[in-house]
C-alpha positions in Angstrom: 22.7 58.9 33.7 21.6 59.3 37.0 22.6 62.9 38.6 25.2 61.4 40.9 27.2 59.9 38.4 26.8 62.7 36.4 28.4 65.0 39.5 31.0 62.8 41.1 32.1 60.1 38.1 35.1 58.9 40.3 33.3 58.5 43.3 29.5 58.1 44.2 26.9 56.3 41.8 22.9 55.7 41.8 23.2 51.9 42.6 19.8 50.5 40.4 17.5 47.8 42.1 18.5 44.5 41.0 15.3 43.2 40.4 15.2 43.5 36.5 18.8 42.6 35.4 20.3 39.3 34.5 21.2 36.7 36.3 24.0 35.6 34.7 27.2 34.9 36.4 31.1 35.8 35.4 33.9 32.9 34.9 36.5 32.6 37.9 39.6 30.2 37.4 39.3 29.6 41.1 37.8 26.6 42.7 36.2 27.6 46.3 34.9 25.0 48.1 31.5 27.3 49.2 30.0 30.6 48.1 30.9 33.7 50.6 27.3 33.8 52.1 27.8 30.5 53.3 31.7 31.3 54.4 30.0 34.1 56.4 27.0 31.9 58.0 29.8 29.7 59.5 30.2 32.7 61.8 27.0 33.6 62.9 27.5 32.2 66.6 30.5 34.9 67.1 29.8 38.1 68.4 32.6 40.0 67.3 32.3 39.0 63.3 31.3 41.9 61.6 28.9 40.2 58.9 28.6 43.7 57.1 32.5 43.8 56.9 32.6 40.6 55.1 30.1 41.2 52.7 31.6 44.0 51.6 35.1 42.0 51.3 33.4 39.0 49.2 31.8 42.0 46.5 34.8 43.4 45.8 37.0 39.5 45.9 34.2 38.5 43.0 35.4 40.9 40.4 38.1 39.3 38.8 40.4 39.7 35.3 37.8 37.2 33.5 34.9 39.6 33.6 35.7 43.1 34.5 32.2 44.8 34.4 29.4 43.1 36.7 25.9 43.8 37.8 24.2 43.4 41.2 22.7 40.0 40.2 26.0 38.6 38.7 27.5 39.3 41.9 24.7 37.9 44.0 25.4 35.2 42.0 28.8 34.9 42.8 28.6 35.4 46.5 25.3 34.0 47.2 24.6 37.3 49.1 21.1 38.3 48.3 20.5 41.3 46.2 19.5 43.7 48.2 22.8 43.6 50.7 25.3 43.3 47.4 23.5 47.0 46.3 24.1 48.6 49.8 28.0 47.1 49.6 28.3 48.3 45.9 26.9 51.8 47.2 29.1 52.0 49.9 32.0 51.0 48.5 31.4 53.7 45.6 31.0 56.3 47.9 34.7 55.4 49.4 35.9 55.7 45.8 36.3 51.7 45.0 34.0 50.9 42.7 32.3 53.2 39.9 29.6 52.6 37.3 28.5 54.4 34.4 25.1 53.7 33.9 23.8 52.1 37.6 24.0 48.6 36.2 27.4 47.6 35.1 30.3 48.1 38.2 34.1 48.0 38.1 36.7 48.5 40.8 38.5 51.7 40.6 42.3 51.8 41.2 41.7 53.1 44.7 41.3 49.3 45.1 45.0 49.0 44.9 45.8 50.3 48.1 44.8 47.6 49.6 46.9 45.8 48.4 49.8 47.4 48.3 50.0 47.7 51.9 50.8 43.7 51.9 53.4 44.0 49.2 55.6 46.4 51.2 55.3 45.1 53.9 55.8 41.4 53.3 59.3 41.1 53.2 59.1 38.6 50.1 56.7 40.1 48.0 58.4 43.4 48.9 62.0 41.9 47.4 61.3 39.0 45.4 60.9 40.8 41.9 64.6 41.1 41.7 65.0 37.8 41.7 62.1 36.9 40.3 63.5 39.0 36.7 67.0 38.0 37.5 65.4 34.1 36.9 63.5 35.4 33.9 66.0 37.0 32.1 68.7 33.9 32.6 66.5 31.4 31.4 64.0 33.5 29.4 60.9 32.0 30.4 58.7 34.1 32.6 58.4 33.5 36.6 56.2 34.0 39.5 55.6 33.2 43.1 52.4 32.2 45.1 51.4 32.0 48.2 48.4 29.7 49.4 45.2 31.3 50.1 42.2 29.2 51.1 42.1 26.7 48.7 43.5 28.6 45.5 47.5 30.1 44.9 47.6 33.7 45.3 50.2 35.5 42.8 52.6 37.8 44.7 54.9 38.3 42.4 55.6 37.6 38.8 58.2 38.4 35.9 56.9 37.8 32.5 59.1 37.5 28.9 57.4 39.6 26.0 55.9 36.0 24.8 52.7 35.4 26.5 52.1 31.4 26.8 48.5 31.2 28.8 45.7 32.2 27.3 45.2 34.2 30.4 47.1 37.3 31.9 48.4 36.2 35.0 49.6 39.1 37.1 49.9 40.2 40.8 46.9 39.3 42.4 45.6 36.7 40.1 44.5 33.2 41.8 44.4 29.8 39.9 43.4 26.2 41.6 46.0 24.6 43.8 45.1 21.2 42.9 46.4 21.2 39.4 49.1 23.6 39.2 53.0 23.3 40.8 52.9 25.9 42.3 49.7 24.8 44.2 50.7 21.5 44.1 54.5 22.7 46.2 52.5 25.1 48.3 50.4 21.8 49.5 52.3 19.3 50.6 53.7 21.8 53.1 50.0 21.2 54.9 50.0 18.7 57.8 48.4 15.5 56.5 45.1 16.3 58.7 44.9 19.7 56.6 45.5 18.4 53.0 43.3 15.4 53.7 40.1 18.2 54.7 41.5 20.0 51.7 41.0 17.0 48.8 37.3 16.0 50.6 36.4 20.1 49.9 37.7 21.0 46.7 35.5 21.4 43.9 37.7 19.9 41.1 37.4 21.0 37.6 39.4 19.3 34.5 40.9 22.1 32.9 42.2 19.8 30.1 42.3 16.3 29.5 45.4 15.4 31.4 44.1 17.1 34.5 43.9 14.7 37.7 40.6 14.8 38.9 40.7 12.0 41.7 41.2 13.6 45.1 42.6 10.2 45.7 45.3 10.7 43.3 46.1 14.2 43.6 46.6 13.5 47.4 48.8 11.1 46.4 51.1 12.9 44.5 51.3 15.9 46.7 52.3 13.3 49.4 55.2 12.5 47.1 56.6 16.4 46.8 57.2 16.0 50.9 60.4 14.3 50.1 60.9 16.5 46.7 62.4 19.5 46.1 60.0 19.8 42.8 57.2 19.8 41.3 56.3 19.3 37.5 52.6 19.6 36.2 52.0 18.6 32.7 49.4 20.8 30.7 46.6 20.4 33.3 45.9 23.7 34.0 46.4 24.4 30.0 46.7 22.6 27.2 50.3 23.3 26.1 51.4 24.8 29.2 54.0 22.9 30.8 55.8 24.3 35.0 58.2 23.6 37.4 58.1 25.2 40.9 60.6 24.7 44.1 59.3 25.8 47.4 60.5 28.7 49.6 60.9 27.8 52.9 61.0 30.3 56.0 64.4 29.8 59.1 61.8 26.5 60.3 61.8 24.6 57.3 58.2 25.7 56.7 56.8 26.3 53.1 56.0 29.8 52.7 55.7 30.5 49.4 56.6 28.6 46.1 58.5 29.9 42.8 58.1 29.0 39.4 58.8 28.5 35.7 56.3 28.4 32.8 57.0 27.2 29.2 55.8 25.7 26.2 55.1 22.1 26.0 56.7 21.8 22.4 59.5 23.7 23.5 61.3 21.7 26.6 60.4 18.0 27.6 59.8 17.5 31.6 63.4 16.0 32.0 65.0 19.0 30.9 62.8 21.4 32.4 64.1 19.7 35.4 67.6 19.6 34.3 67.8 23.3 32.9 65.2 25.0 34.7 65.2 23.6 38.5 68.9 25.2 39.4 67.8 28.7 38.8 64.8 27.9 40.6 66.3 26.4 43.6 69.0 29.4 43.6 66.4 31.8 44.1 64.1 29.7 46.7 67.2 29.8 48.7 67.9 33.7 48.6 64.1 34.3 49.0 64.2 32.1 51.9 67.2 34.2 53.7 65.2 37.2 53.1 62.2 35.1 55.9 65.2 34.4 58.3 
């Protein structure tokens, strides 16, 4: 181990040359329509983007809950930032305390990390006060709930309230992302984009079928989000999962705008769609409403 692990574990670390280590490349659920490098060239004619800044921000946004430990290549990989600059990131940003490794190869974020964060969630008035009502949902209907905000092309989970019975085979928590494009939430959080916006959005997206019922034709998937203007629901049928069946309700700010989006997840065996929108929807619409007063 090298000597600066071995004398600061919890902060600074001998960050390895990437040149001998693998090029493989961890799983994200997310769908970006470009790699961060080339997110970053877009800005090369402005003077005041700091390019260092970003590429510092894209390392630590490509760690995510589906592969926890990474390596310099798998994160080159991921960003499309070349080696070299994704070692100097991964040095600095274990010299600040947010990242450590144990061997010079293998890097995971530190719970420094969370500070970051945390400075949103109190100081966004719904993330700050939605769990509340977020558990006050989940414990009338006993199904867990969440809300998401849209961020870039993927949801953004700001809040969440689980039951003891986990339904996804992932663990969806504060922070997690999943595709817009086949998930309600996503889906809700959509079709409040102007139709110049969600038109750029369907020509970008990189769409993946999850499961056999996912829609895949940009076409249709416009199509239906175009529908959910006049709707105050949206119901997504085990495309995201097979088995996995949601209904989400937007949250809308004193204009009318859709800020964020709330939702319900159960089994598919468990409730058909009709009564998922029978049963589930009032609850849901309740709380989009006192959410809402909490943006006014």
């Amino acid at each position: 181990m090298p000597a600066s692990t071995r004398n600061a574990p919890a902060r600074a670390v001998h960050v390895r040359r990437a040149a001998t280590l693998p090029a493989t490349v961890g799983v994200h659920v997310g769908t970006a329509p470009q790699n961060a490098a080339e997110e970053i060239r877009g800005y090369s004619g402005d003077p005041d983007f700091m390019a260092t800044l970003a590429r510092g921000l894209a390392v630590v946004r490509a760690f995510t809950q589906q592969r926890r430990p990474l390596t310099i290549a798998q994160l080159s990989m991921k960003t499309g930032i070349p080696r070299a600059a994704v070692r100097r990131c991964l040095y600095t940003l274990a010299e600040l305390g947010y990242v450590a490794s144990d061997d010079g190869r293998n890097f995971t974020l530190r719970p420094r990390i969370l500070a970051l964060g945390h400075a949103y969630l109190t100081s966004s008035p719904l993330a700050a006060s939605a769990q509340p009502i977020l558990d006050n949902v989940s414990d009338t209907v006993h199904e867990s709930c969440s809300m998401s905000i849209l961020e870039g092309d993927e949801i953004l989970y700001i809040g969440r309230s689980r039951t003891s019975s986990r339904i996804m085979s992932i663990d969806l928590t504060v922070g997690s992302r999943l595709p817009a494009y086949c998930t309600s939430m996503g889906r809700i959080l959509l079709s409040g984009l102007d139709p110049k916006d969600l038109a750029a959005y369907c020509a970008r997206v990189r769409i993946v079928p999850h499961t056999e019922k996912t829609q895949t034709s940009p076409a249709r998937i416009r199509a239906i989000v175009e529908t959910l203007r006049s709707r105050d629901c949206a119901i997504v049928d085990q495309e995201l999962e097979i088995g996995l069946r949601s209904i989400s309700v937007p949250v809308r700010d004193a204009h009318g705008r859709i800020a964020a989006a709330i939702n319900i997840s159960v089994q598919a065996n468990r409730m058909s769609m009709p009564d998922m929108e029978a049963r589930l929807k009032p609850h849901l619409l309740a709380a989009a409403h006192e959410l809402g007063l909490l943006l006014n």
